[in-house]
C-alpha positions as CSV (number, residue, x, y, z in Angstrom):
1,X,-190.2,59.1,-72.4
2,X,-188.6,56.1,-70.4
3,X,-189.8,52.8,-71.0
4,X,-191.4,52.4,-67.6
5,X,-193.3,55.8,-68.4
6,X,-194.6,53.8,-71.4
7,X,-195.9,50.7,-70.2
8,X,-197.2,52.1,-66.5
9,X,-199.8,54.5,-65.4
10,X,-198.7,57.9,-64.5
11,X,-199.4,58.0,-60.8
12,X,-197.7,54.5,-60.0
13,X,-194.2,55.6,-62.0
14,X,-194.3,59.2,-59.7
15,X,-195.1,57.0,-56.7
16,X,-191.9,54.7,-57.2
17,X,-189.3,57.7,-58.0
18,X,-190.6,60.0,-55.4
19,X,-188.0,59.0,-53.4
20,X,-185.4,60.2,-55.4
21,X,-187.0,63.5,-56.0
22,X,-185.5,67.0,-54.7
23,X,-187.9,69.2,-52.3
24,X,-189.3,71.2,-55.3
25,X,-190.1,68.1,-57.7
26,X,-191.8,66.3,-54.8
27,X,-194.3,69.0,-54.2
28,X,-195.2,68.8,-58.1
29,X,-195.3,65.2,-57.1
30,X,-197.5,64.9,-54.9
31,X,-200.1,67.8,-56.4
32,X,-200.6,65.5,-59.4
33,X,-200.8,62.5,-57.2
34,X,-203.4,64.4,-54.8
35,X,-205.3,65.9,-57.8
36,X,-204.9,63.7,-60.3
37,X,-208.3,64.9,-62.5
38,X,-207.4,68.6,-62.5
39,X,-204.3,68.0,-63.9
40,X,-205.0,67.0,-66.6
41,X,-206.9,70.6,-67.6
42,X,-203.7,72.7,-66.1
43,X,-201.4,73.9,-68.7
44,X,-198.0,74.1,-67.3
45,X,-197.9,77.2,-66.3
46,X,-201.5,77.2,-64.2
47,X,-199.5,73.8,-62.4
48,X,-196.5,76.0,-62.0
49,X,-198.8,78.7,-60.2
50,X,-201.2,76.1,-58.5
51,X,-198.4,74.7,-56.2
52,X,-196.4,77.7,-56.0
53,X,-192.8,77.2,-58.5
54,X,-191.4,78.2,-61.9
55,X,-192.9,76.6,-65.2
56,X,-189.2,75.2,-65.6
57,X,-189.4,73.5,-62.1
58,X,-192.6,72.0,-63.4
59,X,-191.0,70.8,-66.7
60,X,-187.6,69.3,-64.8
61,X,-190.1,67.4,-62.8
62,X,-192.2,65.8,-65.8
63,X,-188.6,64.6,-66.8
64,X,-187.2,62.9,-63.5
65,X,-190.5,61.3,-63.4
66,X,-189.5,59.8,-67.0
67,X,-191.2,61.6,-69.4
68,X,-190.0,63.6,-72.4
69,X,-192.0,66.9,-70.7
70,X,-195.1,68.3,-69.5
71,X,-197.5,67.4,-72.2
72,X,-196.5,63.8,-72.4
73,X,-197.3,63.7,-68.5
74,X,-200.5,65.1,-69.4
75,X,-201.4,62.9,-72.0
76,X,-200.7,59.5,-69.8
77,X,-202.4,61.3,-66.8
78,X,-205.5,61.9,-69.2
79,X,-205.3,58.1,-70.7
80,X,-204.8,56.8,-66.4
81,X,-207.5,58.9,-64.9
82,X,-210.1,58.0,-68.0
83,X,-210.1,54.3,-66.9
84,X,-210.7,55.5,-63.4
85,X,-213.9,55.2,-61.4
86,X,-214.9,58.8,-60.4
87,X,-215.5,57.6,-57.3
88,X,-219.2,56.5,-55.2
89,X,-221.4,58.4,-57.6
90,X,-224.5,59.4,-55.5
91,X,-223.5,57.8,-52.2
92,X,-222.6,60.4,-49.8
93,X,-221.3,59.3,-46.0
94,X,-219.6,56.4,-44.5
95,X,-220.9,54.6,-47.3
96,X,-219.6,56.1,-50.0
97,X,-216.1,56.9,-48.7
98,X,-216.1,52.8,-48.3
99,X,-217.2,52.2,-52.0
100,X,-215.0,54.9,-53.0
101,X,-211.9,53.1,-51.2
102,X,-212.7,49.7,-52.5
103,X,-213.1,51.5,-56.5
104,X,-209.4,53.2,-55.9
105,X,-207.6,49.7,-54.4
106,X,-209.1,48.0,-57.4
107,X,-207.7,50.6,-59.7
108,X,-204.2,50.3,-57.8
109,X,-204.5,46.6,-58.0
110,X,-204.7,46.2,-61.9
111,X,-201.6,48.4,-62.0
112,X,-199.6,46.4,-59.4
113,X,-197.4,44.7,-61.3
114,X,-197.1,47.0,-64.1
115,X,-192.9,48.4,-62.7
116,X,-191.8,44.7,-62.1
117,X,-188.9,43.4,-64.5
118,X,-189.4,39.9,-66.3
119,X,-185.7,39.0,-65.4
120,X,-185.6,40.3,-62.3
121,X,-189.0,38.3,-61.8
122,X,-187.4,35.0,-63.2
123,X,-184.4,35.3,-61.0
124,X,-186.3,35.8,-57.9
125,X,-188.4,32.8,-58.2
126,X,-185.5,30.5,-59.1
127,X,-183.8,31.7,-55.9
128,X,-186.4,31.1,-53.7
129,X,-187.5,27.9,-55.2
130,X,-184.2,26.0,-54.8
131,X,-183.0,27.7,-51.5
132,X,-182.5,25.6,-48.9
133,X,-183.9,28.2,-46.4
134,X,-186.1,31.3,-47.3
135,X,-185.6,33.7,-44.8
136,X,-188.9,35.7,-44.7
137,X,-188.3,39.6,-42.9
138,X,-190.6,42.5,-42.6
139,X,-191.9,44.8,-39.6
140,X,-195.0,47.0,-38.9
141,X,-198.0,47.5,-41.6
142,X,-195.4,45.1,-44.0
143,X,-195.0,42.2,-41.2
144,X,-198.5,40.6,-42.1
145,X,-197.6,40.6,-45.9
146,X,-194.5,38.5,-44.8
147,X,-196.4,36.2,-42.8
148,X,-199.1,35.3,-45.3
149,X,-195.9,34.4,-48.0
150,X,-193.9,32.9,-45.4
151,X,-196.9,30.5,-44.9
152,X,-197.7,30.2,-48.9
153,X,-193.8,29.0,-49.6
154,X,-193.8,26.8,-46.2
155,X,-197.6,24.8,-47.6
156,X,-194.8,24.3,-50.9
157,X,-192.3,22.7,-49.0
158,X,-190.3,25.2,-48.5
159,X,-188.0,25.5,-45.6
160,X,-189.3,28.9,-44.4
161,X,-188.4,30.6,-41.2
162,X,-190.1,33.8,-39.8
163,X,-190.3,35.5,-36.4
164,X,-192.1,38.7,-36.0
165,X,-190.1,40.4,-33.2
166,X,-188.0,42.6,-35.2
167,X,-185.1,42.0,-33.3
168,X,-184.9,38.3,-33.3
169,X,-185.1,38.8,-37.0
170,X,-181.7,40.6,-36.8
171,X,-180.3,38.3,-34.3
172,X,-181.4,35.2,-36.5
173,X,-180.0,36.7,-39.6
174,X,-176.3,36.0,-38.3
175,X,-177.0,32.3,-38.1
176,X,-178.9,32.3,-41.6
177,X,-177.2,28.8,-43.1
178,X,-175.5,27.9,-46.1
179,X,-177.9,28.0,-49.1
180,X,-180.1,30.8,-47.3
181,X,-182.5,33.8,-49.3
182,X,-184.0,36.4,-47.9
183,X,-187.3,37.8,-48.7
184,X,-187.7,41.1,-47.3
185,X,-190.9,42.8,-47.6
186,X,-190.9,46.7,-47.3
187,X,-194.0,49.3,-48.3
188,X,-191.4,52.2,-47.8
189,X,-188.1,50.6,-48.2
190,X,-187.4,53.0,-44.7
191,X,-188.5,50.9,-42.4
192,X,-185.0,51.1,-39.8
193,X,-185.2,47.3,-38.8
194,X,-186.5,46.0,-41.6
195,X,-182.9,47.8,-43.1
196,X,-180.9,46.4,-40.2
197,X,-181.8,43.1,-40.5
198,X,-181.1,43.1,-44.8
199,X,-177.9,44.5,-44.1
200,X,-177.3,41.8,-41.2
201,X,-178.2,39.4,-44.1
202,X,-175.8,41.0,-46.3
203,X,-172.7,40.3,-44.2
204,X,-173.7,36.7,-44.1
205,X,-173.3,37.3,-47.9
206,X,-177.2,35.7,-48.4
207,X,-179.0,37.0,-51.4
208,X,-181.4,39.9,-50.6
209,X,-185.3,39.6,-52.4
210,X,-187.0,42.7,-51.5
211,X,-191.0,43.3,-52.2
212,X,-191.0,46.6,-52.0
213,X,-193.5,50.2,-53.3
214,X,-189.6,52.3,-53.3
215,X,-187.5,52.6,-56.5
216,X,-185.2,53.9,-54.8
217,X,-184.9,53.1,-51.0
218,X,-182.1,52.5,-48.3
219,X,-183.1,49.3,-48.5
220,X,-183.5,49.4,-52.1
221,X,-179.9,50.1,-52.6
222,X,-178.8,47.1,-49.9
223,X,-181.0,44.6,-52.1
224,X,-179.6,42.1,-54.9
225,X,-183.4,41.8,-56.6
226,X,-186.3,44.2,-56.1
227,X,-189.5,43.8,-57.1
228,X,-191.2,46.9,-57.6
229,X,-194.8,46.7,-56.8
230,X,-197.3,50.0,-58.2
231,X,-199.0,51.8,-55.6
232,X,-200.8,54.8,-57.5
233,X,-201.9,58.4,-55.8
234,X,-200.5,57.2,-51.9
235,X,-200.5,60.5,-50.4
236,X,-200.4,59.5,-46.8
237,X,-196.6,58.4,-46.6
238,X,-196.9,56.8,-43.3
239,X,-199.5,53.9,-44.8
240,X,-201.5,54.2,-42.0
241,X,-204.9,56.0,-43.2
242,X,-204.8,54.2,-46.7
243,X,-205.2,51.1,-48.5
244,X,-201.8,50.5,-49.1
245,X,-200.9,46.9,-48.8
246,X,-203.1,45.3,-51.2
247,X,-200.5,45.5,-54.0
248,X,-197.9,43.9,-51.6
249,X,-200.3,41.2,-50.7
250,X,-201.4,40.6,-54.2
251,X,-197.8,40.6,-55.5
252,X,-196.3,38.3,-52.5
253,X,-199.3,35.8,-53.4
254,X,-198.5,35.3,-56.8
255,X,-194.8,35.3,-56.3
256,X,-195.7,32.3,-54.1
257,X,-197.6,30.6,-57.2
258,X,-194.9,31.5,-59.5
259,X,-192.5,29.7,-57.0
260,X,-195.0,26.9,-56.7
261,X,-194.7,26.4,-60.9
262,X,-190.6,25.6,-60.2
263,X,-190.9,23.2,-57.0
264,X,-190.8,19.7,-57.6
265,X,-193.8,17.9,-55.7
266,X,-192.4,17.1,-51.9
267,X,-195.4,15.7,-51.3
268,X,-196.8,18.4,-48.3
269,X,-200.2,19.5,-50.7
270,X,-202.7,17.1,-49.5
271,X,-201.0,17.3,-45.5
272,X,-201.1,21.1,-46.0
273,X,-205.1,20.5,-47.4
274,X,-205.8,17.7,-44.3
275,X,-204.6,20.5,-41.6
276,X,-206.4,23.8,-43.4
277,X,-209.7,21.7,-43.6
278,X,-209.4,20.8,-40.1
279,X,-209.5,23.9,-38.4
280,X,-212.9,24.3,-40.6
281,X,-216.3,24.2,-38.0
282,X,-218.3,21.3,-39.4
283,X,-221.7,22.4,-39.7
């Protein structure tokens, strides 16, 4: 069993390497992540039969998901989906689809940060922290996650820039200057613009920071750090009808305050303070 099988729930290290996986290994894939409780009861061959392939397809699966077989997968399922809320109990409805939302995000939030790499964490933080531009990118469902860390570095006294049109990101990114870092923020890692402008960033030769849910991405692969956020049991891979920026929220905000541990004071808190309090409404 891999190290990151170890140390992270089962559904979030699937998640990450899901890219990776051939046709056959992502239908095992995404069973488990749909049906993560019956799982646990299925022998390997009963999986094998339940979504239609070989018991050896099954056991090659358990194995590029990092584990040493089936029964190791089993046994961190059983330990992941103990700690889990079963969901709203005896609220059916509306109302109970919404607390059962709100219990799964809070599960995938605990596990956010359970892929991310200390050293890749350190480096990030230093580069952003003593760049003399951070760069922030990122486009559909991800472009509000890079606009609430664009404005976390720019209250540290960062110089920050951000545009939201996708392709004045591109066309900026060949002016990026000297001392530049890019923070890209991808759910996917597939996002085509969000990839065009990295690899615009790339010829400028500015390091690449990617926030992203994808081990193993397009953009992934053009990246120099990525931070690998969890996102358990997303079966919906277009983002749209699940929670499924939470994570990316939760991890940009504390990357921010890891940042803001490193920055010397540039004396911007109490302006930044004066300006939030006075959009307030006085009562």
């Amino acid at each position: 069993m891999s190290e990151a099988a170890l140390t992270s729930p089962v559904t979030a290290t699937i998640r990450a390497r899901s890219p990776q996986l051939r046709n056959s290994e992502l239908t095992v894939a995404r069973f488990i992540l749909e049906n993560p409780r019956e799982v646990v009861g299925l022998t390997v061959n009963e999986l094998a039969a339940a979504v239609g392939l070989s018991r050896a397809t099954v056991i090659r699966a358990a194995k590029r998901f990092g584990f040493s077989g089936y029964q190791q997968l089993r046994i961190g399922l059983a330990q992941e989906v103990g700690r889990s809320p079963l969901g709203p109990g005896e609220h059916t409805g509306p109302y109970g689809d919404l607390l059962s939302t709100i219990g799964r995000s809070v599960e995938d939030l605990r596990s956010a940060g359970s892929l991310l790499d200390a050293a890749t964490v350190d480096r990030a933080t230093e580069l952003i922290a003593h760049a003399g531009n951070v760069f922030v990118v990122g486009c559909g469902l991800s472009g509000p996650v890079a606009d609430d860390l664009a404005m976390r570095l720019s209250a540290l006294g960062i110089p920050v820039s951000r545009t939201v049109d996708p392709l004045a990101q591109q066309i900026a990114a060949f002016s990026l200057p000297p001392g530049s870092v890019c923070v890209a923020v991808s759910g996917s890692g597939r996002n085509s613009a969000t990839l065009a402008v990295v690899r615009a960033v790339r010829e400028r030769e500015v390091p690449v920071v990617l926030i992203t849910t994808s081990e193993e991405s397009p953009t992934s692969r053009s990246a120099d750090l990525v931070l690998l956020v969890a996102l358990p049991g997303m079966s919906d891979p277009t983002g749209i009808t699940e929670i499924t920026r939470l994570p990316l929220y939760l991890l940009g905000q504390a990357l921010a305050g890891a940042v803001g541990h490193l920055v010397p004071d540039r004396g911007v808190a109490e302006k930044v303070a004066a300006t939030v309090n006075a959009f307030a409404v006085q009562p």
